[in-house]
N, C-alpha and C positions, 0 to 999 in steps of 0.2 A: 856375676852380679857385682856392680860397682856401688860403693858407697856414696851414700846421697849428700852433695852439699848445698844445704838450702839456704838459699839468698834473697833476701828483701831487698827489691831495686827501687825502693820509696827510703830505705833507711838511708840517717846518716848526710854529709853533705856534699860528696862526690858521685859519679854514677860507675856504678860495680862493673867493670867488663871482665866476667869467667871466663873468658876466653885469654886473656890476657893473665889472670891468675895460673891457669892450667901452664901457659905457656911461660911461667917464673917455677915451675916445679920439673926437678928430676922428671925423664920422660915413663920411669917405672911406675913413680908416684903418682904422678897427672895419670896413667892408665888406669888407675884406682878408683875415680874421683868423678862422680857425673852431676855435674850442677844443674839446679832446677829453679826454678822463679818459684816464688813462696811467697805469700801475705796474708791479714786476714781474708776470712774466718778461722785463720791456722788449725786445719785436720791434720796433722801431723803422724795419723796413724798408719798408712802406706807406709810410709818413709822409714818409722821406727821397723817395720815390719824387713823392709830393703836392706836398713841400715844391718837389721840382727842376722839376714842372710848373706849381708857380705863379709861378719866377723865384727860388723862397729866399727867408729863411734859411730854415733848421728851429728857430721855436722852442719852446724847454722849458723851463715856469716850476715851478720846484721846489729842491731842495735841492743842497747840491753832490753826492752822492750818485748823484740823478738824474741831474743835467747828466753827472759822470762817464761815465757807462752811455752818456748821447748821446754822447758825443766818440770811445767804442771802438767803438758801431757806424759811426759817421761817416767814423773813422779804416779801422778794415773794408771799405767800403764806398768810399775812393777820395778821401773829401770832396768831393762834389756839388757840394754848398749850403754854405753857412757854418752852425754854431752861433750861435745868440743864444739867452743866457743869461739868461732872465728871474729875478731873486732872489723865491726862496718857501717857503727853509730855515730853518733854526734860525742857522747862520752867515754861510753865501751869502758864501764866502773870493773865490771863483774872480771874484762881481760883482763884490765891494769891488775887487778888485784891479786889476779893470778900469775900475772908476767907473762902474760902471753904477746907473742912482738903484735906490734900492729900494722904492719904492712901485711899484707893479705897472704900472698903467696908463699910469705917467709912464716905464717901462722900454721897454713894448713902443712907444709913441710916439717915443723918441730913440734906440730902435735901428732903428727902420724908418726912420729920417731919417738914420742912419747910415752907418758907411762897414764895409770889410771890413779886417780887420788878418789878415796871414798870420803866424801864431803857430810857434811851433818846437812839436816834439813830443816828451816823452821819454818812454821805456819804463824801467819795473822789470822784470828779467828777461822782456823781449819788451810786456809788457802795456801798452799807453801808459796816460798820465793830462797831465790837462792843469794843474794848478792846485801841485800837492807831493806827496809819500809821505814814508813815515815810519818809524822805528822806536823802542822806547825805551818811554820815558813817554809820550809822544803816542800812539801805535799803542794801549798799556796801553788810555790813555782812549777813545778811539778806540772799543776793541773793547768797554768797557764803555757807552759809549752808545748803542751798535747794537743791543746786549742788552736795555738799560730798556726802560721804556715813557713816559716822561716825555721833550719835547722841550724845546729854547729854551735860552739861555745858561746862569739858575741849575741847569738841570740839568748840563751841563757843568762850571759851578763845583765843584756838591756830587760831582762824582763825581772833579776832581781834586785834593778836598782828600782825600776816602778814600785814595785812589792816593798820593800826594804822602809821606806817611809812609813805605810801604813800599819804594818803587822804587829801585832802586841803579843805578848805572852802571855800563857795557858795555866792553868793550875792543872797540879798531878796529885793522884792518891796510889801508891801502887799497892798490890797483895800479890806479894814476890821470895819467889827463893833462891836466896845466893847461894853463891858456894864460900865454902869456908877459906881465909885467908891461908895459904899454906907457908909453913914453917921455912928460911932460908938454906939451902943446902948446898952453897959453896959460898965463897969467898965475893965473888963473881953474880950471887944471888945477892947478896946484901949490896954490894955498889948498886946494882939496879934497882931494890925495894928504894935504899937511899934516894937516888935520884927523881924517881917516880914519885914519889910520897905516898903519902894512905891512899888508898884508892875512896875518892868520893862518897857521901850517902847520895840514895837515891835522889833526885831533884820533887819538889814539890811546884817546880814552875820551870816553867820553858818557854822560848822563843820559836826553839825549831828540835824537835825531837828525831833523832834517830832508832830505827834497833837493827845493829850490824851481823851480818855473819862475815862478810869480808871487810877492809879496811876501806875502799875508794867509792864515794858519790859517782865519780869519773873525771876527765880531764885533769887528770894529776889534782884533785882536793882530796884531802887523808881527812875523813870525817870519824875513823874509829882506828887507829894507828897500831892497835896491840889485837885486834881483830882475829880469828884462830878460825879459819871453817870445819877442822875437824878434833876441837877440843871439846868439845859436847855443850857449850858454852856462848852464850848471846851479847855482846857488848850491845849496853846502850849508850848513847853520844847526846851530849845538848849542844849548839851554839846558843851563845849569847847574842841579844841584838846588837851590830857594831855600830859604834858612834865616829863622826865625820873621821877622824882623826885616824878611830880604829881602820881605817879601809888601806890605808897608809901601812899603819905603825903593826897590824897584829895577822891582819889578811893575810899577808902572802905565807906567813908561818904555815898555813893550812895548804899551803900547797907544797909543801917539803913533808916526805916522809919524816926526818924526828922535827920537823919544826914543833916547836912549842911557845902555847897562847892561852892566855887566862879566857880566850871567846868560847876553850872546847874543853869541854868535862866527860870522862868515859869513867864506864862501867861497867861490873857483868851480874847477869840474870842467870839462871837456869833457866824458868820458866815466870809470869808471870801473869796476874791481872792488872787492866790499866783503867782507871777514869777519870775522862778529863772532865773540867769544870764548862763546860762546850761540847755541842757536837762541831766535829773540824773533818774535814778532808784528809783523805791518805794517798799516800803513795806505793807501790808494791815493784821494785826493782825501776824505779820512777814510772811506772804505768798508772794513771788515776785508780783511785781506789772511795768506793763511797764512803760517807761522811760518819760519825760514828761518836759517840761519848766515852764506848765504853768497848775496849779490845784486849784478846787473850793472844798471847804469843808460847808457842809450846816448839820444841826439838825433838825430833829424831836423830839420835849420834850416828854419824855416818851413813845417812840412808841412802845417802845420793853420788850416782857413778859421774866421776868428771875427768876427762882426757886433759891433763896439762904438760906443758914440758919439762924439762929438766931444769928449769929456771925457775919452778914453783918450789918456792921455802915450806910447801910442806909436806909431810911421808902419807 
């Protein structure tokens, strides 16, 4: 019994040849490994079923989209096998954030030599996702990328400079429980509270709301930078709307791991209730998600099996 690698040949902006992956990997490895075309209506239950009779993981090389779709039947389903997340999207937030490489072949080789990380889980009103959701401007964009037919970053771009003029921000009310600030315990903790500064209160208005379990939107933007998947723990993220100047002078901060920029505010939740002053569009691992005033975001610590490599900072 070979392990299934299931690939979206619609994702992403290059066309996948497994054949070509297979033949980038050790010939031991590649005997392991039988790729299968996959899209929707994603049944994904054969597969999980293949994957647990050949020892795991289940992998899925495709977009975060994809992968998403894997992690709810997965999470459905009890988590068998572990996810491994092979990147073959347009963004591929959920790899970046895990460091998984993105060359294909060099993915599925250091995650089969990898190890299993037990990931927290959160839901949007019940729904898990493994990577953020969204509302605001992102969700906006979100919903308009789903729609094109064009993939890959400059699409992205060109769709939230359209967006970026029109969007205005949301009023928030949250009914949320943080966690408590904890006490400094080295030398080494205090230069970093220093640096950091207080951590924010909650926002009562937004442009583009986040809530992170990992750090990366995708394409290298760090939209929750201190992001933890398996602290039991939810960072929320605001941008601010950027003005001309900002696109210059504050933007590219967001695309460096420590950059730092007055456009992004994080935070963390436990759990929470949210409503906005609107119903608005969501996003769920940037998959549309319906429109909504009022949503609960809740955690499972560790519920979730995730195959990464040794380049994942976390245990």
């Amino acid at each position: 019994m070979k392990l299934p690698l299931l690939y979206n040949p619609l994702a992403g902006t290059s066309r996948k040849d497994p054949d070509a992956l297979l033949a980038g990997l050790p010939s031991d490895h590649g005997a392991r490994i039988e790729p299968i075309a996959f899209g929707p209506p994603y049944d994904f239950t054969p597969y999980i079923e293949q994957a647990k009779a050949a020892g795991g993981p289940l992998f899925v090389w495709g977009g975060d989209g994809t992968i998403h779709h894997a992690g709810i039947a997965l999470a459905a389903a009890g988590c068998p096998v572990p996810l491994a997340a092979v990147p073959g999207g347009s963004g591929n937030g959920l790899a970046r954030g895990l460091r998984t490489p993105l060359e294909p072949s060099g993915a599925v080789l250091r995650l089969l030599e990898g190890r299993e990380l037990r990931m927290d889980l959160p839901r949007l009103d019940g729904v898990p996702f493994l990577n953020l959701c969204g509302t605001g401007f992102e969700a906006a964009l979100a919903h308009d990328f789903h729609g094109g037919t064009a993939r890959g970053f400059l699409s992205y771009a060109k769709g939230a400079i359209s967006l970026w003029r029109g969007f205005e921000p949301f009023g928030l009310h949250w009914d949320a429980l943080q966690p408590e600030e904890a006490e400094p315990q080295s030398r080494s903790d205090v230069l970093r509270a220093a640096w950091n500064g207080p951590e924010p209160s909650l926002p009562d208005r937004a442009w583009s709301l986040c809530i992170a379990n990992l750090p990366q939107y995708g394409s290298g933007f760090w939209i929750a930078p201190h992001a933890n998947p398996n602290d039991g723990m939810l960072r929320w993220a605001t941008l601010a709307k950027p003005r001309h100047m900002d696109l210059f002078t504050q933007l590219p901060s967001l695309f460096r791991e420590g950059g730092c920029t007055y456009l992004r505010q994080e935070g963390r939740i436990l759990k929470a209730i949210l409503h906005l002053d609107r119903s608005l569009p969501w996003h769920l691992d940037g998959e549309p998600a319906e429109a909504r005033d009022r949503a609960e975001f809740t955690l499972e610590s560790k519920a979730f099996r995730m195959q990464v490599t040794d380049d994942c900072p976390w245990e």
